[in-house]
N, C-alpha and C positions, 0 to 999 in steps of 0.2 A: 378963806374960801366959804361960799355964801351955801347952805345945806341946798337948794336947786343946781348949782356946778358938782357940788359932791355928788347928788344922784346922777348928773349927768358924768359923770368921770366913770362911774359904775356899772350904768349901763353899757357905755363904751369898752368898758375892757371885757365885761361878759359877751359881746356881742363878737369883739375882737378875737378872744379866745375859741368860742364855738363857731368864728369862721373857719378860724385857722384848723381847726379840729375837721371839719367837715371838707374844706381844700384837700386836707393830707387822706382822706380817708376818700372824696370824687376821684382823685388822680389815682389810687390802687385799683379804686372799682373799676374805673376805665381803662385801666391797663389791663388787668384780667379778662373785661369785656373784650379788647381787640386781641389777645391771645387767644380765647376760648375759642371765639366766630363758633357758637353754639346755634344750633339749628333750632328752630321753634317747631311745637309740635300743640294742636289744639285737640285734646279727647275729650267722649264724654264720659259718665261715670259709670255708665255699662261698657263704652269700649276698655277702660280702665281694669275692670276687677277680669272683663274676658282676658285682656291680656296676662293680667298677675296671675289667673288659674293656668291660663297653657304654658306660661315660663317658671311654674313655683317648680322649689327647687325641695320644699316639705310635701308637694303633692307626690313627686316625682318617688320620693322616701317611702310615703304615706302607701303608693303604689305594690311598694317591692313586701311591703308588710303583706297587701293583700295576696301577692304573688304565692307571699311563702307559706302561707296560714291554707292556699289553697291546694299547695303540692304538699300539705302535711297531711290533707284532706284524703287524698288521693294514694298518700301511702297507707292511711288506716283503709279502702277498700281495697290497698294488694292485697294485703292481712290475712282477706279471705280466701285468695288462691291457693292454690296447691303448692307447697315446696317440693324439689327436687333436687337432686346432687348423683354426682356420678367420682369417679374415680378411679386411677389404675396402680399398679403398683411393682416392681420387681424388688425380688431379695434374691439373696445370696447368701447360705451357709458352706462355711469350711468346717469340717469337721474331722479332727486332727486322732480322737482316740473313736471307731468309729467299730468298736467289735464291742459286745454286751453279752458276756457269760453268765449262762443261766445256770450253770451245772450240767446236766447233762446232754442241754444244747444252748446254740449262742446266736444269737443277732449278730449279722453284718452288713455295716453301713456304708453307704457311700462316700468318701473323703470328703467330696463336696455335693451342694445338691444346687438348684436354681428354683425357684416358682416365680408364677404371675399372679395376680391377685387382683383382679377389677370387683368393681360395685356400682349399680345404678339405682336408685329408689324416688320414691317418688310418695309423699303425702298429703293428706285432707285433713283437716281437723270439721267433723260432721255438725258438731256441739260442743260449743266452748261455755255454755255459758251467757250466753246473747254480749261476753264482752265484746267482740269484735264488732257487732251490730252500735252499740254505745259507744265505743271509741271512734265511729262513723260518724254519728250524730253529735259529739260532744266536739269533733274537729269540725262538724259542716257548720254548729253554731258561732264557734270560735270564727269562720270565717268571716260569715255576717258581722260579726262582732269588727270585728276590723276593716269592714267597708263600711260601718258605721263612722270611726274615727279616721277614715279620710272624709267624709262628708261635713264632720266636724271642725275639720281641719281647712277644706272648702269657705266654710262660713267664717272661720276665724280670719281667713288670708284676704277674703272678702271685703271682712269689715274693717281689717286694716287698712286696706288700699281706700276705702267712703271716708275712712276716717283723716288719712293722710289728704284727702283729694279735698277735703270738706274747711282742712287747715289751710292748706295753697289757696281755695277760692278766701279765705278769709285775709289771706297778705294781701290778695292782688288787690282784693276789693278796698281794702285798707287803702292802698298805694293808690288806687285812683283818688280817692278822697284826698288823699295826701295832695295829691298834683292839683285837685280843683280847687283847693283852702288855699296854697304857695301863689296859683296865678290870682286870686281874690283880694292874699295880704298882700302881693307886689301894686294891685291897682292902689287899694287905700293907702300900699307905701308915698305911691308916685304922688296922691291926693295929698297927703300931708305934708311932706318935703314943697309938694306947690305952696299949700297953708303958709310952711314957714319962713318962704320964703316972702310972701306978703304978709311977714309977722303975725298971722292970727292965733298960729300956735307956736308952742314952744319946742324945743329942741329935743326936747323929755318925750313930746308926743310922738315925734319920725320914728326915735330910739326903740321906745317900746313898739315898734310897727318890725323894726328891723328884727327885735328881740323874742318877737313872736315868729318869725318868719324862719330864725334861728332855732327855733323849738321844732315848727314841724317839719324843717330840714333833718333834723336828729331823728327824728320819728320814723320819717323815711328808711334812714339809713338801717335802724333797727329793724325794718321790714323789709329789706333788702337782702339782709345777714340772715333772714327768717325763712325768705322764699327759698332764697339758695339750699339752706339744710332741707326743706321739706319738700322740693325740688329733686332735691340727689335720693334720698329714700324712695321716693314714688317710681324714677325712671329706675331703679334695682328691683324695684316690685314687681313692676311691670316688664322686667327684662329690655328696657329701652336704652340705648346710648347714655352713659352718664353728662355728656353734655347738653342731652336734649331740654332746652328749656320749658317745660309745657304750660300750655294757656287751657285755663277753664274753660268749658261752653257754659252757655247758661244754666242757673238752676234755680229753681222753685218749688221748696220742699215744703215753705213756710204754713202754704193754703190747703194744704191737705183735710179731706176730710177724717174725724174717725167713727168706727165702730163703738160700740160698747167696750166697754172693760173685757166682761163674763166674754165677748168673740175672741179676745186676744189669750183669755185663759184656755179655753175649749183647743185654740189652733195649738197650743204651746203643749196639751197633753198628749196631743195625738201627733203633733209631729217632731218635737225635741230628740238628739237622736241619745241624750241620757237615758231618759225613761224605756228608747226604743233598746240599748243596750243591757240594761237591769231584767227587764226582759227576759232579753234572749240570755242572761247572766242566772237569772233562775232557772231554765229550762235546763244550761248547762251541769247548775248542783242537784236536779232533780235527775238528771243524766247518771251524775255523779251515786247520788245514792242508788240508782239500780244497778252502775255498775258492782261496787260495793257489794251487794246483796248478792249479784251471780255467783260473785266467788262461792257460795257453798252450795253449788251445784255441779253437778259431776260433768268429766268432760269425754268427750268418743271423736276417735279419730280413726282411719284406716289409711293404709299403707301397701305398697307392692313395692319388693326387692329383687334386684337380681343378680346372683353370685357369677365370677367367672374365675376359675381357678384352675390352674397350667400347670405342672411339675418339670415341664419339659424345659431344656434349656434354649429351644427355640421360641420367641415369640411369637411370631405365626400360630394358630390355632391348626392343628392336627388332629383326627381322627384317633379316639383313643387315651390320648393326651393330658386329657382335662375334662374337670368337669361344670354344668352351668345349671344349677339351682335355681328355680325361682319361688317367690315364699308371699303369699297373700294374707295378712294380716290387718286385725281391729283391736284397737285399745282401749278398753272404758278406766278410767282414772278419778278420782277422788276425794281430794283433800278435805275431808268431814271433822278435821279440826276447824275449820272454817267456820261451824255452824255456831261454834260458841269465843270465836274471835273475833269474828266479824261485826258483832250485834253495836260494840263501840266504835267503830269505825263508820258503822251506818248512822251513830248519835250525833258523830262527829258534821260530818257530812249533809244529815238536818239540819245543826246548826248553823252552817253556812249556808244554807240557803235561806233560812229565816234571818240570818244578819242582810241577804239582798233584800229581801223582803222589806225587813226597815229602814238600809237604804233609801229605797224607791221613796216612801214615805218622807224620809225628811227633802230625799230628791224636788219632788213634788210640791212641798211647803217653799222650798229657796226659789222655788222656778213660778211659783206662784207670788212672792214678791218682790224677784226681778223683773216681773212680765207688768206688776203695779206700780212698780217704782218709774220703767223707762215711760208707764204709758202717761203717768200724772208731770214726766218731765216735761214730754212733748206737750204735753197742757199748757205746763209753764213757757216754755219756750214760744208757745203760738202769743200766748197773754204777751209774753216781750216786747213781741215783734209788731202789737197793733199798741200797746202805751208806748213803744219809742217813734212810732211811725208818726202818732201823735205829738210826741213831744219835739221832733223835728221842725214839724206844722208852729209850733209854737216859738219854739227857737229861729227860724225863722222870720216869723213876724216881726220878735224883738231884734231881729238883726237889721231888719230894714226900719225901724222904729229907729233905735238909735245910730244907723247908716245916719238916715235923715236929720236927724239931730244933731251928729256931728259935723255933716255938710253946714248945717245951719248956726253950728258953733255954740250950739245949748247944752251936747253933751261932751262930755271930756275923751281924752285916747282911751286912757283906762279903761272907764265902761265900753268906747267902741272894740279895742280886744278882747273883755270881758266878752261881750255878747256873742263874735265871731270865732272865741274860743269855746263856748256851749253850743253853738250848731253846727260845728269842728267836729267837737268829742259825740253829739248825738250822730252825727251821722257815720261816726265808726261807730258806734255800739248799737247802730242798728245793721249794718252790716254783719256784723259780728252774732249777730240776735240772729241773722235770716241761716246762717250759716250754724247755729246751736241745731235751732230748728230741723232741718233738714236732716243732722245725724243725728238727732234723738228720734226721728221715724225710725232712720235704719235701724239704729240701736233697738229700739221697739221689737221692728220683722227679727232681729236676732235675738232677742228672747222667744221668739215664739216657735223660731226652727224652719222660717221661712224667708231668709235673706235670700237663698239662693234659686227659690223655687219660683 
């Protein structure tokens, strides 16, 4: 066997083998296709993230946190109310030995007796201490605090759905390329199969035509297997039908102008909602240490009781019967052991607030080189997307240079799939480049705390 039959034997059975592969793997896909009869649905990247925030299932979470943080709010201003209680009561004594000799006189008691026994009161505390005033303020911060981390929570769910939506436009966009390369290699197939069949080429030249055709049939199928997973995530994001197929609109992130640098650090200080939480997290241990410090001050409260007390064995109130007390009273109170317990407790309590204090600071440093890192990406990513847009222009040319050439019989198969397989691959990696592009903007507005604004 002549080394030209041997590569031809070779080609053939690779070509044979990744048909047979791609037959067995058409016929499932299509089977699943006429099972599913999945609806199509075209959104854009704002209907997208509107839908994921009304159907999140961590917003919905995120909510019940601020819920609770605000009815915690709301039980430190009962605090300040007045408590009240009331109560009633019946007993009952037997009393079996019921005579007490004194000597020369004696007590005598009744076998049995009954009473009533009610109590109503009612308190104020006047001066606590301004605790109750701090444990107001230390839950109204705490609350903010937690509408902060739904807002965080906002942006994060946000930039998952840009992100998942920005990988679907990158399959789809892929798959078209895919289709317009397959009907390009089928023309130059049918061209060469003409060739050989007027002898000008060889059997090595159809094969390698067939062999490429084979490749981005493969390629397909991989971005097929691709869209479906990032597909089923997005319609869960978005709370859609899991069989909803969706189609991109268009998008154009690529030509974006930018700002300075120094604009995207300025936005990122003032509106990140870390910084905005460290914050209101200092205010909370500065809270903290006054409450601390009330402790060793005295505290006055007043009170009004009222007794009601029956001996009778009727409950009905009678004339005579019982009696009903009432008792107005103030209490000043003191714990002046406080004054020399507390002082570590107040140390304690600075220090926690100078740990948010440094916090904030390293906060500030990370957040100042996430917000340089996304912006020098999208740098890169814009650079990509005019050297590949270029190199296409170029790929290109040589495509139709050696098209020509090979019509003309000067260039070989090889080089003619060589060529058509470099303006193949540029035109998915510019695809792919427009599609970087566009989420490293978003990725950008997310460091800065203005994805959502």
């Amino acid at each position: 066997m002549t080394p030209n039959n041997q590569t031809t034997t070779f080609l053939l059975k690779q070509v044979a083998q990744k048909a047979a592969r791609y037959g067995v793997i058409l016929l499932l896909l299509s089977a699943l296709g006429i099972s599913a009869q999945a609806q199509e649905r075209t959104v854009t990247i704002s209907e997208a993230i509107k839908l994921a925030l009304d159907n999140s299932k961590t917003l919905k979470l995120s909510q019940a946190k601020i819920d609770r943080a605000v009815s915690q709010y709301n039980q430190a201003k009962d605090r300040v109310l007045p408590t009240g209680s009331a109560s009633f009561a019946y007993n009952r004594a037997e009393i079996p030995a019921h005579t007490l000799d004194l000597g020369g006189s004696s007590i005598h008691l009744p076998s049995s007796a009954d009473a009533y026994i009610g109590l109503a009161g009612i308190q104020e505390t006047i001066f606590g201490g301004y605790r109750l005033k701090y444990a107001q303020l230390s839950t109204d911060l705490l609350t903010q605090i937690a509408r902060l981390d739904a807002e965080k929570d906002k942006d994060q769910i946000a930039y998952d759905v840009i992100s998942a939506y920005y990988n679907l436009y990158k399959v789809l966009q892929s798959q078209k390329v895919v289709a317009q390369n397959i009907a390009a290699v089928d023309q130059q197939l049918k061209q060469a199969q003409r060739f050989f069949e007027q002898g000008l080429v060889t059997k090595n030249d159809v094969l390698r035509f067939q062999l490429q055709r084979s490749n981005i049939e493969l390629n397909g199928i991989d971005l097929e297997s691709n869209r479906k997973i990032i597909n089923y995530n997005l319609d869960i994001l978005m709370g859609l039908p899991e069989s909803t197929n969706l189609k991109i609109a268009d998008i154009n992130e690529a030509g974006r102008s930018l700002a300075p640098l120094s604009n995207y650090l300025d936005t990122a200080m003032a509106a990140r909602q870390e910084l905005k939480q460290l914050d209101l997290q200092n205010k909370v241990a500065e809270t903290n240490i006054k409450t601390v410090a009330s402790q060793t001050l005295p505290n006055l409260s007043v009170g009004a009781n009222l007794y009601y007390i029956d001996a009778s064995g009727n409950p009905i109130p009678q004339g005579g019967s019982y009696i009903l007390p009432i008792t107005l009273g103030a209490t000043v109170s003191w714990n002046f052991g406080n004054l020399w317990t507390a002082k570590n407790k107040v140390a304690e309590a600075k220090i926690q607030q100078q740990e948010t204090v440094i916090s904030k600071g390293i906060t500030i440093d990370n957040l100042k080189n996430e917000v340089n890192r996304n912006y020098q990406n999208f740098l890169t990513a814009q650079d990509k997307v005019k050297l590949l847009q270029t190199s296409i222009e170029q790929a290109g040319e040589n495509n139709k240079i050696l098209e020509s050439k090979y019509q003309s019989n000067i260039a070989s198969a090889t080089d003619r799939v060589d060529a058509q397989t470099l303006l193949y691959q540029a035109q998915i990696n510019l695809e792919l480049a427009k599609a970087d592009a566009g989420l490293a903007y978003y990725t950008l507005l997310k460091s800065t705390g203005k994805l959502n604004k």
